[in-house]
Backbone of each chain as nested JSON, in Angstrom:
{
  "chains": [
    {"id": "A", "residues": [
      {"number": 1, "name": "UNK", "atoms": {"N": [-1.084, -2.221, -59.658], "CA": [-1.423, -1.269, -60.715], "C": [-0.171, -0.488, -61.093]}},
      {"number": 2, "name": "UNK", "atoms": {"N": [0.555, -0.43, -62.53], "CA": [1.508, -0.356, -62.694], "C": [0.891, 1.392, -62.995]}},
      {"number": 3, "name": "UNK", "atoms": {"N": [2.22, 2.16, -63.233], "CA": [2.279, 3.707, -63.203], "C": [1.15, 4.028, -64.134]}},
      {"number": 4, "name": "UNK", "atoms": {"N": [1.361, 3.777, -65.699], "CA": [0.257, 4.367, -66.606], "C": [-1.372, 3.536, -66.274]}},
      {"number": 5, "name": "UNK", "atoms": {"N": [-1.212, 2.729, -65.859], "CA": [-2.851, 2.448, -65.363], "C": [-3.292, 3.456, -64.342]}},
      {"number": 6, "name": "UNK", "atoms": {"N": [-2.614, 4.032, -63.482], "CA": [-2.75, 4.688, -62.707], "C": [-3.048, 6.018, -62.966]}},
      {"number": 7, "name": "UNK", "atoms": {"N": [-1.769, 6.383, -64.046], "CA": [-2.598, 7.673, -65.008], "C": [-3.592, 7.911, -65.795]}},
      {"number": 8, "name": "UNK", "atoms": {"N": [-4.37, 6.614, -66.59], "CA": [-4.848, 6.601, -67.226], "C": [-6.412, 6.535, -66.193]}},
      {"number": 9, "name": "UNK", "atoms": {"N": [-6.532, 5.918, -65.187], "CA": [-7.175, 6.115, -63.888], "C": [-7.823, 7.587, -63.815]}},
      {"number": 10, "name": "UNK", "atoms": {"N": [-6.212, 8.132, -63.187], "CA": [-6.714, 9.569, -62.904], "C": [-7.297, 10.398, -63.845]}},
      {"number": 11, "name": "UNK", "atoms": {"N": [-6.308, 10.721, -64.989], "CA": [-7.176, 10.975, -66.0], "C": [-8.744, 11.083, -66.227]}},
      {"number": 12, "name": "UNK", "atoms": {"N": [-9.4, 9.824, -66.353], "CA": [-10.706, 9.742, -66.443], "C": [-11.191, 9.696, -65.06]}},
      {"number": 13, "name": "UNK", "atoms": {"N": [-10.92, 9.772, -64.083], "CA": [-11.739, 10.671, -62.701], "C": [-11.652, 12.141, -62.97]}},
      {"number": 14, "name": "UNK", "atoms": {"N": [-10.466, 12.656, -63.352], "CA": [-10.362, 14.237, -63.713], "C": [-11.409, 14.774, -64.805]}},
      {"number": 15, "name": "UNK", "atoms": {"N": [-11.587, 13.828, -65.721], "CA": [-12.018, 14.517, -66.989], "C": [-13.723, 14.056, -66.531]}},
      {"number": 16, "name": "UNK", "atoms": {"N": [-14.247, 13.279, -66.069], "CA": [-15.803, 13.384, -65.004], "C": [-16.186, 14.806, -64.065]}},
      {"number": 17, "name": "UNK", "atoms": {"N": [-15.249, 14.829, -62.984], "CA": [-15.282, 15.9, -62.585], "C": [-15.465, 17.174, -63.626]}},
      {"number": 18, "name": "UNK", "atoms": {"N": [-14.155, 17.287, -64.104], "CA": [-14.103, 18.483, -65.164], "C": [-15.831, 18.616, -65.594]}},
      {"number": 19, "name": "UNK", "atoms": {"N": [-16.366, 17.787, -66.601], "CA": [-17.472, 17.899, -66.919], "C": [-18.761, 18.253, -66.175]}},
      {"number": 20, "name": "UNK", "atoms": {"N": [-18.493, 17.203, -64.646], "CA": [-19.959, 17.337, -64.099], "C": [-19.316, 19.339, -63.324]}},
      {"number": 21, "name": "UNK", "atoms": {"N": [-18.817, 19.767, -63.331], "CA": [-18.639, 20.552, -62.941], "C": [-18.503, 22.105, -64.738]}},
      {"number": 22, "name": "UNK", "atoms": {"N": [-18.315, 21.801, -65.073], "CA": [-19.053, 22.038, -66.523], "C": [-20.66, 21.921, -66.337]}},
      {"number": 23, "name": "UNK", "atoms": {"N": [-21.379, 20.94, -67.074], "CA": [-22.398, 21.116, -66.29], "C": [-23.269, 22.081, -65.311]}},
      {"number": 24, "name": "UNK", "atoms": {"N": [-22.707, 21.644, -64.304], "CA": [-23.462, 22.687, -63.256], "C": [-23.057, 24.515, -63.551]}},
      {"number": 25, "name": "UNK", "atoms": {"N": [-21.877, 24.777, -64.382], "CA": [-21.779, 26.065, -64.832], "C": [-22.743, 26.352, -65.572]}},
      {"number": 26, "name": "UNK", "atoms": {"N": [-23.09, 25.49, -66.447], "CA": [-24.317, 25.948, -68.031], "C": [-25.083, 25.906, -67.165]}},
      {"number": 27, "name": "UNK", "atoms": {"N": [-25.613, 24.983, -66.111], "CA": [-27.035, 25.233, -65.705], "C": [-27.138, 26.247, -65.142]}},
      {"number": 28, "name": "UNK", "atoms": {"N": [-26.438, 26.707, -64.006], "CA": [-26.491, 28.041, -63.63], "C": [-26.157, 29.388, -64.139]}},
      {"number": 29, "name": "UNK", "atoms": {"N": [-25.57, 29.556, -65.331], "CA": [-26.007, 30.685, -66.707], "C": [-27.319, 30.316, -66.699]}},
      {"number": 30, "name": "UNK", "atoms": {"N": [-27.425, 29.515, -67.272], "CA": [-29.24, 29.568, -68.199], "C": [-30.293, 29.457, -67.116]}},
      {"number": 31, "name": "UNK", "atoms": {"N": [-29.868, 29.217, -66.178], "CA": [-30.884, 28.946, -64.877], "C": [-31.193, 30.431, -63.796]}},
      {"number": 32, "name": "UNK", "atoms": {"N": [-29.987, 31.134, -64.285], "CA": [-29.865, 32.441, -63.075], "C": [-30.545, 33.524, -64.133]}},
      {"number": 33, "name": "UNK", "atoms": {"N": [-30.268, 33.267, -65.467], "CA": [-31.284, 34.118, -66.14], "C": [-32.747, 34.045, -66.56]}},
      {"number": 34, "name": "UNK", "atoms": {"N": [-33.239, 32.149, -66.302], "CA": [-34.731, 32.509, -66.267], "C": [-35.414, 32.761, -65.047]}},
      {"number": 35, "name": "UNK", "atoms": {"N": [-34.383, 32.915, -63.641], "CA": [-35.395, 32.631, -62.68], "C": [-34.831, 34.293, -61.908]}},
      {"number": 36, "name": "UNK", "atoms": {"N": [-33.602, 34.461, -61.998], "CA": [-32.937, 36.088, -61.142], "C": [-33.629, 37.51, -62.167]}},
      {"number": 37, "name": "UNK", "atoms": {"N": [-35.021, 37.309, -62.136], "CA": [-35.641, 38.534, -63.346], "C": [-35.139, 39.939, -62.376]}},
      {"number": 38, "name": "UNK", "atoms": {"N": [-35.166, 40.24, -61.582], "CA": [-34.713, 41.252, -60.813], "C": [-33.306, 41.875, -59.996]}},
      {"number": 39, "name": "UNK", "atoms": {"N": [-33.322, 42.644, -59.557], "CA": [-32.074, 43.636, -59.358], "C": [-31.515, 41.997, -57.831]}},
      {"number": 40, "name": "UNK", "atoms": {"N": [-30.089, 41.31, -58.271], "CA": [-29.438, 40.787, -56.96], "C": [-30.454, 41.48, -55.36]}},
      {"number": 41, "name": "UNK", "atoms": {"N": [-30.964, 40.852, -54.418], "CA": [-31.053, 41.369, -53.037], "C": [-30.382, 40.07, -52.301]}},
      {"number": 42, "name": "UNK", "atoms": {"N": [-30.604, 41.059, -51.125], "CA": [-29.235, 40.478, -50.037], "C": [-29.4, 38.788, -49.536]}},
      {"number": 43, "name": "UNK", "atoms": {"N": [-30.475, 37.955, -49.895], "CA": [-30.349, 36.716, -50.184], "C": [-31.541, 36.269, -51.223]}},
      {"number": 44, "name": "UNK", "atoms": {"N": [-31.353, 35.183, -51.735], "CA": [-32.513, 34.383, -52.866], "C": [-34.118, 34.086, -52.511]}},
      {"number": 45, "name": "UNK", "atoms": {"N": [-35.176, 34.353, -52.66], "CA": [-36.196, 34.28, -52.424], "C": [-36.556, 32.877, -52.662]}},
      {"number": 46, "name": "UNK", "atoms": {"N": [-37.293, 32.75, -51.742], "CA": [-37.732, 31.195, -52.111], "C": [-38.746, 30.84, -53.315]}},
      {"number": 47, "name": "UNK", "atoms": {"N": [-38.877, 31.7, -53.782], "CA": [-40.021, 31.658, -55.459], "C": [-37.932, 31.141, -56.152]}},
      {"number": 48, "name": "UNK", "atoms": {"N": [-37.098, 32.08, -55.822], "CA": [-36.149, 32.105, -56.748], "C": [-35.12, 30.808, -56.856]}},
      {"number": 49, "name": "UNK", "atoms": {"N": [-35.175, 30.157, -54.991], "CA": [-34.364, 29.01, -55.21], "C": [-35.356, 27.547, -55.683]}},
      {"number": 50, "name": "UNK", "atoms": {"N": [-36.254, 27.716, -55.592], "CA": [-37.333, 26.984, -56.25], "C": [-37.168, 26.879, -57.635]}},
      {"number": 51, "name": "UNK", "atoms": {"N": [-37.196, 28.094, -58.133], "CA": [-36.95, 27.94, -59.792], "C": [-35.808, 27.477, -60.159]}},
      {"number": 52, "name": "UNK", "atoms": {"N": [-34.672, 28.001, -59.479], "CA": [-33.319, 27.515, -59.921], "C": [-33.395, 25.903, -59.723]}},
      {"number": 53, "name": "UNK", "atoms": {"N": [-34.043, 25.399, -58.739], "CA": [-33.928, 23.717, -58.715], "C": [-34.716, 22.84, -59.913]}},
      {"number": 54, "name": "UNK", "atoms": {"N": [-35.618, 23.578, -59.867], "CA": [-36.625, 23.112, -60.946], "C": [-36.533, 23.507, -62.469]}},
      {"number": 55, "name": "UNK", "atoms": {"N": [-35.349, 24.458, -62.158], "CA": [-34.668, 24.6, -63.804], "C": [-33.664, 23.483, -64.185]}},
      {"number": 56, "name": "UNK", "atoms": {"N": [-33.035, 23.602, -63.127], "CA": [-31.778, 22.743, -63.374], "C": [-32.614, 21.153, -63.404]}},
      {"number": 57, "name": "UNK", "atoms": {"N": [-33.22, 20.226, -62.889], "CA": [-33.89, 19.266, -62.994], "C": [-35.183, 19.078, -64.045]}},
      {"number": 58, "name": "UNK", "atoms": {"N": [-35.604, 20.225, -65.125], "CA": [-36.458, 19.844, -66.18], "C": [-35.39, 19.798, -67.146]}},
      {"number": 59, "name": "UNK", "atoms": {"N": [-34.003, 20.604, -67.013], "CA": [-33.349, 20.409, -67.399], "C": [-32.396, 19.162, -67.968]}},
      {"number": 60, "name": "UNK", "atoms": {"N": [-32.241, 18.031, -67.032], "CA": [-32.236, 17.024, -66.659], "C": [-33.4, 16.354, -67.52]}},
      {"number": 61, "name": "UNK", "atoms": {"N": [-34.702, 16.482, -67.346], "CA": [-35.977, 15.534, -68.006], "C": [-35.497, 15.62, -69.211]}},
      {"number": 62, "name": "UNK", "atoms": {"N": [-35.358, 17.042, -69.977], "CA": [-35.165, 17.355, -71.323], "C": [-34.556, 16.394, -72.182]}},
      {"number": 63, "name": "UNK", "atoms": {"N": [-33.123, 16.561, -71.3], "CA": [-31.892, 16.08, -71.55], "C": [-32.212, 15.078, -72.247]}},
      {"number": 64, "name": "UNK", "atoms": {"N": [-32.779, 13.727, -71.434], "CA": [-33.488, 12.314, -70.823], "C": [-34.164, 12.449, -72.349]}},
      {"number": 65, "name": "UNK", "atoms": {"N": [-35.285, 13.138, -72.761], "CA": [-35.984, 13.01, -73.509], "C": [-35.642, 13.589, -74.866]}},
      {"number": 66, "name": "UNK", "atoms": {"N": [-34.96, 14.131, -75.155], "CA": [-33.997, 14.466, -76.208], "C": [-33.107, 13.161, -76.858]}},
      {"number": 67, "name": "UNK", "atoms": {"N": [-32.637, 12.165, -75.71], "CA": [-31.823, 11.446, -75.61], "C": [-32.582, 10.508, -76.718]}},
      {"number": 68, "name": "UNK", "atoms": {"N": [-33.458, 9.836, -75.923], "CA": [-34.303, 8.913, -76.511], "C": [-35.21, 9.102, -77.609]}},
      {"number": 69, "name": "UNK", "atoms": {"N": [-35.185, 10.203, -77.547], "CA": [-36.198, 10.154, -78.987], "C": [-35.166, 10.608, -80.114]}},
      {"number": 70, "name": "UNK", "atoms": {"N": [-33.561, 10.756, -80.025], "CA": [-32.501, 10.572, -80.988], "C": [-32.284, 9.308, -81.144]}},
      {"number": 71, "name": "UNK", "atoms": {"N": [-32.84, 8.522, -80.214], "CA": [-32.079, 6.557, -80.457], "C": [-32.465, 6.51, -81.487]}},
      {"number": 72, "name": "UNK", "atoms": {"N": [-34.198, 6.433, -80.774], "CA": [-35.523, 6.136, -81.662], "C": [-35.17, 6.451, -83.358]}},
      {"number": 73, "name": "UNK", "atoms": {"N": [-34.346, 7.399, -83.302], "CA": [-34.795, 7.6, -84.775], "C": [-33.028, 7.379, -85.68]}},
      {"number": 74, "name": "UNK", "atoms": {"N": [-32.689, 6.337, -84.954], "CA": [-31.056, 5.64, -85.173], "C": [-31.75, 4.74, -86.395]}}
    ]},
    {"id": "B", "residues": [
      {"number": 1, "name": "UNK", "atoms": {"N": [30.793, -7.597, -60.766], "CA": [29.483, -6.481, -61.148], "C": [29.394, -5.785, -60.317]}},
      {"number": 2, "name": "UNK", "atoms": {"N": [29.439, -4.044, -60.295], "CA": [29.595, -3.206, -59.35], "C": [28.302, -2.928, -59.05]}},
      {"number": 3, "name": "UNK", "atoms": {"N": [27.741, -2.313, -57.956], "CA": [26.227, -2.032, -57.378], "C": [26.119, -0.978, -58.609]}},
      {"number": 4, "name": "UNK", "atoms": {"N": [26.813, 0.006, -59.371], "CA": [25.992, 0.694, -60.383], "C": [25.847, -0.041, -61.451]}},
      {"number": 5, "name": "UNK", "atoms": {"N": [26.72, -0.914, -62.006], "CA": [25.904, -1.107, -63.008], "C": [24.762, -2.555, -63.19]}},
      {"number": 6, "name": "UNK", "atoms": {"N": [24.47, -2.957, -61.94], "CA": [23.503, -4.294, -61.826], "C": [21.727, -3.51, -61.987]}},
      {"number": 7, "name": "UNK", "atoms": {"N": [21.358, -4.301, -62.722], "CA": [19.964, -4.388, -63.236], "C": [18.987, -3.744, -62.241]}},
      {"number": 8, "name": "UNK", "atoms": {"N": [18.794, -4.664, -61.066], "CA": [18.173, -4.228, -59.973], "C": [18.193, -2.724, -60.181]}},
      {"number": 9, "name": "UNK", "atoms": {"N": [19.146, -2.056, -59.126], "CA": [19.535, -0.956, -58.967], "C": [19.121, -0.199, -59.692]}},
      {"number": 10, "name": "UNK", "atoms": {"N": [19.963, 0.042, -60.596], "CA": [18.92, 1.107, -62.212], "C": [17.427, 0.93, -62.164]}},
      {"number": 11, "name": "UNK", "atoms": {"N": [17.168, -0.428, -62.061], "CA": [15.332, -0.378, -62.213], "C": [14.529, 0.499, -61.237]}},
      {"number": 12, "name": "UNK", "atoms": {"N": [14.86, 0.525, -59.907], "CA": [14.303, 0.663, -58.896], "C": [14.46, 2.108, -58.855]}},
      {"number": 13, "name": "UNK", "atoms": {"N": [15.517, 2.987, -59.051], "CA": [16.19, 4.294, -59.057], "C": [15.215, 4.944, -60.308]}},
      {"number": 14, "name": "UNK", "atoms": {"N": [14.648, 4.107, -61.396], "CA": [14.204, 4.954, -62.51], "C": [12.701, 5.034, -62.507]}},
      {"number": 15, "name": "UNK", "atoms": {"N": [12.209, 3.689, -61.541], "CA": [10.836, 3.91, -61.119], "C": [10.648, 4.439, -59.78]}},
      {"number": 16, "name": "UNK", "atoms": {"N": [11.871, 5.048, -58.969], "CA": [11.025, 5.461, -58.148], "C": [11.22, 7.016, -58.652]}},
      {"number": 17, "name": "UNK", "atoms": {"N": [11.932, 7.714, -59.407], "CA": [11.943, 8.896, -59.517], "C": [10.5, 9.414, -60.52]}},
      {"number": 18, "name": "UNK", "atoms": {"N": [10.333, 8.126, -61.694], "CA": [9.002, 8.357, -62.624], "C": [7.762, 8.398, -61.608]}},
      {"number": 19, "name": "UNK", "atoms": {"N": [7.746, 7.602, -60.549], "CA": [6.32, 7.781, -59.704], "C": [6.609, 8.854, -59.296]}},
      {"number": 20, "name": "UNK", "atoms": {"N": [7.643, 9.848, -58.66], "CA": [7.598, 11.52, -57.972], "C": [6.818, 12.49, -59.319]}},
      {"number": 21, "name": "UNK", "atoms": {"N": [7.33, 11.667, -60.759], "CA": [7.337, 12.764, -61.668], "C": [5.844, 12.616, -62.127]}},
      {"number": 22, "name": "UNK", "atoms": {"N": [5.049, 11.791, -61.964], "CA": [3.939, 11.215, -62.234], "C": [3.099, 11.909, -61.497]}},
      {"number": 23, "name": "UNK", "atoms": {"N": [3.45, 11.818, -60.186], "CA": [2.403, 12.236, -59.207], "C": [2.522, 14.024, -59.607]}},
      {"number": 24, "name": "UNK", "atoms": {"N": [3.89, 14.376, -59.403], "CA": [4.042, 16.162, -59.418], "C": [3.089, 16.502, -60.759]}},
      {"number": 25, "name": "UNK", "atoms": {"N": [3.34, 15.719, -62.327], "CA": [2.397, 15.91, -63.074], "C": [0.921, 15.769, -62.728]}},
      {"number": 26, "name": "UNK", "atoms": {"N": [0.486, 14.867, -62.202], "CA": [-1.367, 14.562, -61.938], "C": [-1.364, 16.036, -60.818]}},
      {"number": 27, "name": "UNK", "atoms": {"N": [-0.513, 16.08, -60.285], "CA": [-0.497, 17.812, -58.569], "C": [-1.099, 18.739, -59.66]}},
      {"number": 28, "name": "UNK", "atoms": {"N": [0.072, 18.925, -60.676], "CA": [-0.191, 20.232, -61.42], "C": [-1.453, 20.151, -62.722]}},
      {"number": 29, "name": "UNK", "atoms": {"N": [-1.829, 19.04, -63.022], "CA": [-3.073, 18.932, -63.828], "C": [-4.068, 19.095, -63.106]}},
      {"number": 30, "name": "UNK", "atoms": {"N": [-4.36, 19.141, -61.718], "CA": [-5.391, 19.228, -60.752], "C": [-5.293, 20.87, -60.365]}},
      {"number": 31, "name": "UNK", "atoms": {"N": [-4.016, 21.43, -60.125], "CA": [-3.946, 22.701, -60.031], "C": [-4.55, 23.331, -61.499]}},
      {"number": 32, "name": "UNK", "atoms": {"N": [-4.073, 23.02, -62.272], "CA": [-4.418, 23.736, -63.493], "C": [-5.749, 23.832, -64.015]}},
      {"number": 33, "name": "UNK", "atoms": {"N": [-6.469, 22.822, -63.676], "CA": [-8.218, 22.451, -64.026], "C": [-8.541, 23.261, -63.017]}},
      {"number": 34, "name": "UNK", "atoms": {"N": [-8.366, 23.242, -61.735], "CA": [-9.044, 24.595, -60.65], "C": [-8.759, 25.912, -60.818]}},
      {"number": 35, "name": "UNK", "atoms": {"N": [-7.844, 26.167, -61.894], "CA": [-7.709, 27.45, -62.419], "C": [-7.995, 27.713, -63.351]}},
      {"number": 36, "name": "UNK", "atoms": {"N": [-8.301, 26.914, -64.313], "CA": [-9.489, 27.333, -65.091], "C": [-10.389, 27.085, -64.857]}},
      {"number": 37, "name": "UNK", "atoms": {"N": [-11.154, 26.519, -64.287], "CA": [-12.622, 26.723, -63.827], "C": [-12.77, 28.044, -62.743]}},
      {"number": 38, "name": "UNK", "atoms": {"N": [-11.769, 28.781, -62.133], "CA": [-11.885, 29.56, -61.496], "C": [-11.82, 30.607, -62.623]}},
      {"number": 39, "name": "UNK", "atoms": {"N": [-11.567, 30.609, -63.37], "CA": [-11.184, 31.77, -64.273], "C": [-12.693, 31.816, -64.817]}},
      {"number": 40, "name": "UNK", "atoms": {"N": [-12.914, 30.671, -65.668], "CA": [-14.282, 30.359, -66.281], "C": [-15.624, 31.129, -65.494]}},
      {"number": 41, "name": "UNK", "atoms": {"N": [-15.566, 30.475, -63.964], "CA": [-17.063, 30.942, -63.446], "C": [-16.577, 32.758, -63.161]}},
      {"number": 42, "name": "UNK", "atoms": {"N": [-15.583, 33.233, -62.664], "CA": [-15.542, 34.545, -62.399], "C": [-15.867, 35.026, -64.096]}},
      {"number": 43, "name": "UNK", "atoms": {"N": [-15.361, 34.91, -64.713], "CA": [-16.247, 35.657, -66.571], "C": [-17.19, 35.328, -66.415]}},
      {"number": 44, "name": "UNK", "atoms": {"N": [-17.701, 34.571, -66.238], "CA": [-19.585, 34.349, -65.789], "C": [-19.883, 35.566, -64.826]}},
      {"number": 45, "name": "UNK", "atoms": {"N": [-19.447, 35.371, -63.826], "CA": [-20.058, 36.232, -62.632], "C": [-20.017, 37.781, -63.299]}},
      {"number": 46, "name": "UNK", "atoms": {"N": [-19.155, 37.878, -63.555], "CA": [-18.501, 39.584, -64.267], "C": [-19.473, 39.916, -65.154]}},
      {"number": 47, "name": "UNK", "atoms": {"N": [-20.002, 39.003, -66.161], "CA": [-21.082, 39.193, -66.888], "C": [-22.245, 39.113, -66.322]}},
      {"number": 48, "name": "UNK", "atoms": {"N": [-22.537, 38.419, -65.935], "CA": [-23.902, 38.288, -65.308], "C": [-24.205, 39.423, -63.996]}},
      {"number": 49, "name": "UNK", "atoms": {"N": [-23.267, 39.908, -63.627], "CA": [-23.572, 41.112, -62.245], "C": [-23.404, 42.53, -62.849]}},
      {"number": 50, "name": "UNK", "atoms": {"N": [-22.63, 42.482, -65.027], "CA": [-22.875, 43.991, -65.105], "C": [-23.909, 43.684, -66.026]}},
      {"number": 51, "name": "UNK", "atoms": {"N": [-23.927, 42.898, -66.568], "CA": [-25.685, 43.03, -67.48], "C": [-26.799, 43.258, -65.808]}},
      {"number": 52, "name": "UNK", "atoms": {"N": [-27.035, 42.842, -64.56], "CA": [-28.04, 43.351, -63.498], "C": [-27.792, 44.412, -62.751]}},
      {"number": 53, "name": "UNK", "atoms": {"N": [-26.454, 45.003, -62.813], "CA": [-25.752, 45.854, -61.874], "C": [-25.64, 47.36, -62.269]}},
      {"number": 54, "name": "UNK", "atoms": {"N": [-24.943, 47.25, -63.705], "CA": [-24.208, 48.816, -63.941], "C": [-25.183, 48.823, -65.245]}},
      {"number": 55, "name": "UNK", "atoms": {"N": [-26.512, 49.837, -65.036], "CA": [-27.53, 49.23, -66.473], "C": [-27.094, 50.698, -67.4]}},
      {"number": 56, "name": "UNK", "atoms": {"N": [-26.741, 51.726, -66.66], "CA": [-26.293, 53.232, -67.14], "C": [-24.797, 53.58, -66.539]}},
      {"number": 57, "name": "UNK", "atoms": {"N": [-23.816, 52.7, -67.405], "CA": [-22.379, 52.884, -67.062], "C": [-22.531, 55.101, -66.986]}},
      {"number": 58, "name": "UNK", "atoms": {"N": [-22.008, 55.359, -65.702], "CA": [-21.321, 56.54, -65.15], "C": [-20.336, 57.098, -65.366]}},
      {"number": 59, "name": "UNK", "atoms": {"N": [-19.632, 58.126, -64.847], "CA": [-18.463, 58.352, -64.758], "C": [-17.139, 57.611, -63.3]}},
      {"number": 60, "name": "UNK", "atoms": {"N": [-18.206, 57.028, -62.8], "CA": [-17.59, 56.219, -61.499], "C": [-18.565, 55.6, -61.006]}},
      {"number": 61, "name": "UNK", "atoms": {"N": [-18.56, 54.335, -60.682], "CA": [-19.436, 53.375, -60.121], "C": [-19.873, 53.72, -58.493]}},
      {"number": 62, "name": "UNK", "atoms": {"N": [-21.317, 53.912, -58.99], "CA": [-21.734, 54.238, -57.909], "C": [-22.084, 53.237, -56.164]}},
      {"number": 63, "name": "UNK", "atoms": {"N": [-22.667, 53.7, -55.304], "CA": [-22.121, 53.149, -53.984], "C": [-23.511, 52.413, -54.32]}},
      {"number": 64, "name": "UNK", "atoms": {"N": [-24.277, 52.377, -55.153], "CA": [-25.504, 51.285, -55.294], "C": [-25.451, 50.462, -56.258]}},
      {"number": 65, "name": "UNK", "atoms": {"N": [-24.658, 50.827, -57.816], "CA": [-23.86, 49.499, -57.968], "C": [-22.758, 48.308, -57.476]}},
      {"number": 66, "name": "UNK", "atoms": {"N": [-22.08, 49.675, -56.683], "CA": [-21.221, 48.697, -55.775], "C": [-22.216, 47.527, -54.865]}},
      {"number": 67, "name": "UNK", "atoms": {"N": [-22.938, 47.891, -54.51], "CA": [-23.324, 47.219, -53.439], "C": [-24.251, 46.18, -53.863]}},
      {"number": 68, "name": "UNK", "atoms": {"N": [-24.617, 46.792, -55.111], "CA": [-25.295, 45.973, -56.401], "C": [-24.172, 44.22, -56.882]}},
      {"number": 69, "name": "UNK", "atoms": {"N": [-23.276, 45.155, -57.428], "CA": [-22.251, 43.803, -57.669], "C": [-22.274, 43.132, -56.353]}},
      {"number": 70, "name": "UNK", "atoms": {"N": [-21.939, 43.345, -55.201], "CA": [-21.539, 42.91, -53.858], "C": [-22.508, 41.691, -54.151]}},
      {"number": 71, "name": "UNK", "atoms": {"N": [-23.662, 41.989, -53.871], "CA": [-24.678, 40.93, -53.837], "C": [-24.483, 40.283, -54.908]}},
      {"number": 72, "name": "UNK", "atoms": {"N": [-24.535, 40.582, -55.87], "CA": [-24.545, 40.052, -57.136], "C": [-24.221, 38.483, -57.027]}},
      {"number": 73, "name": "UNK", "atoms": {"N": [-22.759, 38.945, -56.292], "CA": [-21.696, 37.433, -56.615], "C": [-22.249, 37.096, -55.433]}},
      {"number": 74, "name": "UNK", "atoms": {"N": [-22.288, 37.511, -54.138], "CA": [-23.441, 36.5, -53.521], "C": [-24.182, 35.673, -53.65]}},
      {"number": 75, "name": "UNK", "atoms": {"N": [-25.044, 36.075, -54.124], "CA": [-26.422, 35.647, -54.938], "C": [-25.981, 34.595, -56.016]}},
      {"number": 76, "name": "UNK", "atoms": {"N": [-25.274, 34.958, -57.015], "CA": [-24.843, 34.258, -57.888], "C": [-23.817, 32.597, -57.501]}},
      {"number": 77, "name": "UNK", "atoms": {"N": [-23.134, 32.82, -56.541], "CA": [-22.3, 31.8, -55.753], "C": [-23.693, 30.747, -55.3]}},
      {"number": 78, "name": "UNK", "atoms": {"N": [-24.219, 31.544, -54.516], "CA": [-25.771, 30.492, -53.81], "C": [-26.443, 30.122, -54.756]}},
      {"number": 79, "name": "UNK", "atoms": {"N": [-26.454, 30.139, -56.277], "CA": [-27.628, 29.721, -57.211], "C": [-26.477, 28.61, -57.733]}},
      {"number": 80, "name": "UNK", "atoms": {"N": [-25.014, 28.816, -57.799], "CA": [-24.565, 27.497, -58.5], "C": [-24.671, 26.747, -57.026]}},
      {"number": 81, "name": "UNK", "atoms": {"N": [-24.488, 26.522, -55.772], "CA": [-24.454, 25.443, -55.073], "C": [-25.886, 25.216, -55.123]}},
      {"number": 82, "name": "UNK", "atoms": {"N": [-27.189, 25.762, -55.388], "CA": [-28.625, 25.107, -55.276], "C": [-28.659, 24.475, -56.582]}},
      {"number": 83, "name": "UNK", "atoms": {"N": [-28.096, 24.715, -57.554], "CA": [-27.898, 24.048, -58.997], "C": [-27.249, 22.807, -58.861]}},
      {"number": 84, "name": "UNK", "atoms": {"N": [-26.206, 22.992, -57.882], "CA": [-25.512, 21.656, -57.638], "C": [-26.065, 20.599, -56.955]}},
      {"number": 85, "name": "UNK", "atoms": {"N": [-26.592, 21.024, -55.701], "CA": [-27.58, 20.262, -55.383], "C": [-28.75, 19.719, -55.783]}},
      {"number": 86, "name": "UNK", "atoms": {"N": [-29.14, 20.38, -56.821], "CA": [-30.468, 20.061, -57.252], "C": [-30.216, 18.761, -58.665]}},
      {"number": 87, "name": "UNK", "atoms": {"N": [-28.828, 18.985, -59.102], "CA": [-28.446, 17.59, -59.798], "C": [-28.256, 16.634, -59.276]}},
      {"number": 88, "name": "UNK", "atoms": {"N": [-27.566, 16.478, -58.269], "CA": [-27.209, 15.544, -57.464], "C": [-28.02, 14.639, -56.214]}},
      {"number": 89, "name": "UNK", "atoms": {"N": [-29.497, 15.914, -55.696], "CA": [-29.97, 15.102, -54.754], "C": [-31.012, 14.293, -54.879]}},
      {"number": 90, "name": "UNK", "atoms": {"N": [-31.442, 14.368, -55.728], "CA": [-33.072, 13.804, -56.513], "C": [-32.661, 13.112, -57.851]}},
      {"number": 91, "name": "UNK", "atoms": {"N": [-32.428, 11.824, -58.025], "CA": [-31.755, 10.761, -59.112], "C": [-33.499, 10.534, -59.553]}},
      {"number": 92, "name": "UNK", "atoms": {"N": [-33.916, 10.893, -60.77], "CA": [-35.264, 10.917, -61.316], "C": [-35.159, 9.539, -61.982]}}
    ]}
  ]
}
């Protein structure tokens, strides 16, 4: 694997990361404000890490179903 | 033909210095993406702990907002790794 294959490699492992880590920032904005309704306490309630999982994963369905019903209408 | 100016030589001398310069570039594009994403989530956190934290800015932050923010980013740190996990461990 000559030098620029190698960059061009890294590159697109960097720019995956970058994103899936993107990602998980938006979900946790939009996720810490529908489920943290109350004042921070000294750890997460389990009503609260419940919601945060189940935000971030309908999140995910949405996504999924947003997706496909844009083909659909290609 | 003297050892500087034969083909070999030059080739080998100009690729091995481009692979140091290659790699030091990919070092510092990896440094640089972890510093902005460090920059990125702390403006998150900063926002998100004074919109729950300081709701009647004072004349000095008090020892229950302090302790308010404290948690804050606590709290806030533990909701992106359950976010992270929650993409990653359950493939729907």
């Amino acid at each position: 694997m000559d030098k620029s294959e190698e960059l061009q490699q890294f590159l697109e492992l960097e720019k995956q990361k970058a994103m899936v880590s993107e990602m998980v920032g938006k979900l946790t904005n939009v996720c810490w404000d529908k489920c943290i309704t109350g004042t921070p306490g000294s750890k997460l309630s389990s009503g609260e890490s419940s919601c945060l999982t189940n935000c971030a994963q309908r999140y995910m369905d949405m996504s999924i179903i947003i997706m496909k019903r844009f083909q659909s209408m290609q | 033909m003297d050892s500087f100016s034969s083909p070999s030589s030059l080739s080998s001398g100009s690729s091995e210095s481009s692979g140091r310069s290659a790699e030091a570039m990919m070092d510092q594009l990896k440094a640089q993406l972890a510093q902005a994403y460090a920059e990125e989530f702390l403006e998150t956190v900063r926002s998100k702990c004074f919109a729950k934290c300081i709701t009647k800015p004072g004349t000095s932050l008090s020892g229950s907002e302090s302790s308010c923010v404290s948690r804050c980013v606590e709290r806030y740190i533990e909701a992106t790794g359950i976010v992270g996990r929650a993409l990653f461990s359950s493939p729907r």
